[in-house]
MIKE-440892 format. One record per residue: residue number from 1; x, y, z of N, C-alpha, C in turn. Coordinates in steps of 0.2 Angstrom, whole numbers, plus 5000, padded with zeros to 4 digits. Layout:
N
<NUM <X Y Z> <X Y Z> <X Y Z>>
...
//
This chain:
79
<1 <5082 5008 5025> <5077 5010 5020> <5070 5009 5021>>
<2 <5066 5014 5019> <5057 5011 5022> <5055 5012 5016>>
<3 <5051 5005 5019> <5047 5002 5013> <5043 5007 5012>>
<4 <5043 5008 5003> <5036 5011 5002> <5032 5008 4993>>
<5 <5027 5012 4994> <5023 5010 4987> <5023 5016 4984>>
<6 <5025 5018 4978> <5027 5023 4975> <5021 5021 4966>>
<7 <5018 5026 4967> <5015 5028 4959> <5012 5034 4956>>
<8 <5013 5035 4951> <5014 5043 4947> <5005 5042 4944>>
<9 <5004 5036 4943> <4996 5037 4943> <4990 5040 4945>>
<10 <4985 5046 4944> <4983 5049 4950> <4978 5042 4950>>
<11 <4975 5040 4948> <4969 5036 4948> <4971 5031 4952>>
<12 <4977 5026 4950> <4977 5021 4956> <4980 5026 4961>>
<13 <4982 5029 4963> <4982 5032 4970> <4977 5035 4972>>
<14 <4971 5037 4968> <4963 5037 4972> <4962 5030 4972>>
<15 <4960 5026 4970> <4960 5020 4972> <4963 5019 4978>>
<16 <4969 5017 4977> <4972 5016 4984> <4969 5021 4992>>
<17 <4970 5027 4989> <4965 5030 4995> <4959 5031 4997>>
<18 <4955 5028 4990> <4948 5023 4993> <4947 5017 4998>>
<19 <4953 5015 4996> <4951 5007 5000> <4956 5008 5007>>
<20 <4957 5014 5008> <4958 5017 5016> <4964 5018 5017>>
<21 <4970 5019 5011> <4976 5018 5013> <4978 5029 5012>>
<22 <4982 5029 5015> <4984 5037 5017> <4992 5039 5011>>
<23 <4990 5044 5007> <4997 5045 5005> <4999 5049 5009>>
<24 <5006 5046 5012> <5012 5050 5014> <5014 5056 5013>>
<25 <5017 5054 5007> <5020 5060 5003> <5019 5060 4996>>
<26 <5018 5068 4994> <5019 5070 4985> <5026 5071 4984>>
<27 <5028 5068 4980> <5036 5069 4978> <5032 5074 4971>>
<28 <5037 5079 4969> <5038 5083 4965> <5041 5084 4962>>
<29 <5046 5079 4963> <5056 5084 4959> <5054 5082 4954>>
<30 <5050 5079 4948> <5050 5076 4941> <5046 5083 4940>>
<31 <5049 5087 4934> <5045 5091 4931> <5037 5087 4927>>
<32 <5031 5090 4930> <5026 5089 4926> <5024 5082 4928>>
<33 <5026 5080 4935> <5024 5073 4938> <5025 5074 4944>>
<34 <5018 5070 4947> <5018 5070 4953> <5020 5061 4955>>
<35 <5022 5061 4960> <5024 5054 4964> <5019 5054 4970>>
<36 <5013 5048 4970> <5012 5048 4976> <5016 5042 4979>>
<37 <5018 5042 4986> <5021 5038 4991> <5016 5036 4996>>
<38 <5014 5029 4997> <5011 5027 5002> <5016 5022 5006>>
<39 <5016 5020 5013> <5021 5019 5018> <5016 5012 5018>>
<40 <5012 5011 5024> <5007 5008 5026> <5008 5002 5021>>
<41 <5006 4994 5027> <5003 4988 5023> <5005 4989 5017>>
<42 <5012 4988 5014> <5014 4987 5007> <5011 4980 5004>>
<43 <5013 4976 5008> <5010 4970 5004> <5003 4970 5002>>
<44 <4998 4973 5005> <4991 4974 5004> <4991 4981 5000>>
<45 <4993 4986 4999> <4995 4989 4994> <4997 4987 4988>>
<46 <5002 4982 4989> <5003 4979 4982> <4997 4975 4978>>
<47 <4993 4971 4983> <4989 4965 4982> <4982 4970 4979>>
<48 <4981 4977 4982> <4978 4980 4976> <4977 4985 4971>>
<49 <4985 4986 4971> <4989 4988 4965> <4986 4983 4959>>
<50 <4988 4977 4961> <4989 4971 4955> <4980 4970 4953>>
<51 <4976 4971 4958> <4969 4971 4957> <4966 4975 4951>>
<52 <4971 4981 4954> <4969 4988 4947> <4971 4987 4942>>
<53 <4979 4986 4942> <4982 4985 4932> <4977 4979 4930>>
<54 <4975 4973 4935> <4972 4965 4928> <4965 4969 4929>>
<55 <4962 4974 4932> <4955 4974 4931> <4951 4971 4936>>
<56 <4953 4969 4942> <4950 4965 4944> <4945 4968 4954>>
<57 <4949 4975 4950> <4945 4981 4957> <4939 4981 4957>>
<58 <4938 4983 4963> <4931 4984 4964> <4929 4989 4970>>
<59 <4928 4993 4969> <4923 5000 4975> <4919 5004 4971>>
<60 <4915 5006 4979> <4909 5011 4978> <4912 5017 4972>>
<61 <4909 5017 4969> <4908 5023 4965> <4908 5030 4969>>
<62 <4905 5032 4975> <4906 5038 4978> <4913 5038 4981>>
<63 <4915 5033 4984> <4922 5035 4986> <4928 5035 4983>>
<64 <4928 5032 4974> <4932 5034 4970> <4932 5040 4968>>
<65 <4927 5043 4965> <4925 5050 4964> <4927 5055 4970>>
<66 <4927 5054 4976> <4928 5057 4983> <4937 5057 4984>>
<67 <4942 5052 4981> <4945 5052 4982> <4951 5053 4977>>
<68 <4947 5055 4970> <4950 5056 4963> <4948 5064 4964>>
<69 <4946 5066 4968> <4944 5075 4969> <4949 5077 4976>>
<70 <4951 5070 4979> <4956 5073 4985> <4964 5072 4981>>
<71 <4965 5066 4976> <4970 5067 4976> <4972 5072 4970>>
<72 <4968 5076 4965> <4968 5082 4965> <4969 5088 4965>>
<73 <4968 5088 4974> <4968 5092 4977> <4976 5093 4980>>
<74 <4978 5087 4979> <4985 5086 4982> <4988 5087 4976>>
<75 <4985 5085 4968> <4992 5088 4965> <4991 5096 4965>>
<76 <4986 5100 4964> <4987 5106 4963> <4988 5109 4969>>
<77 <4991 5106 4976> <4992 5110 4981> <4999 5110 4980>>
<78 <5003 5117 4978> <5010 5118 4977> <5015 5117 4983>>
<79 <5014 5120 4988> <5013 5121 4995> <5018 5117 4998>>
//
């Protein structure tokens, strides 16, 4: 089984692909929900998962907006 970091959140998954981590895969089999799956550095993934839900994130404003339009881009791509 491979580790992965799994959430249906678009916003922490731009986050998380601000701070330079790659989604893997869209899961789609949930009607009317996307799953993003990152693979990579799980524990450091988790460690700013937990940043995001207490509030305690922190990035540029251009790269969260750059990355809340890529991931976006990944739900409305059916493909």
């Amino acid at each position: 089984m491979i580790n992965q970091f799994q959430t249906s959140d678009m916003y922490l998954a731009a986050y998380l692909l601000a701070k330079g981590f790659k989604v893997e895969k869209a899961d789609r089999s949930l009607p009317h929900e996307v799953t993003f799956i990152f693979t990579q550095s799980i524990d450091e993934l988790r460690s700013y998962a937990e940043d995001y839900e207490f509030k305690n994130a922190t990035i540029e404003t251009r790269k969260y907006v750059s990355a809340i339009k890529q991931i976006k881009s990944i739900i409305q791509n059916r493909a």
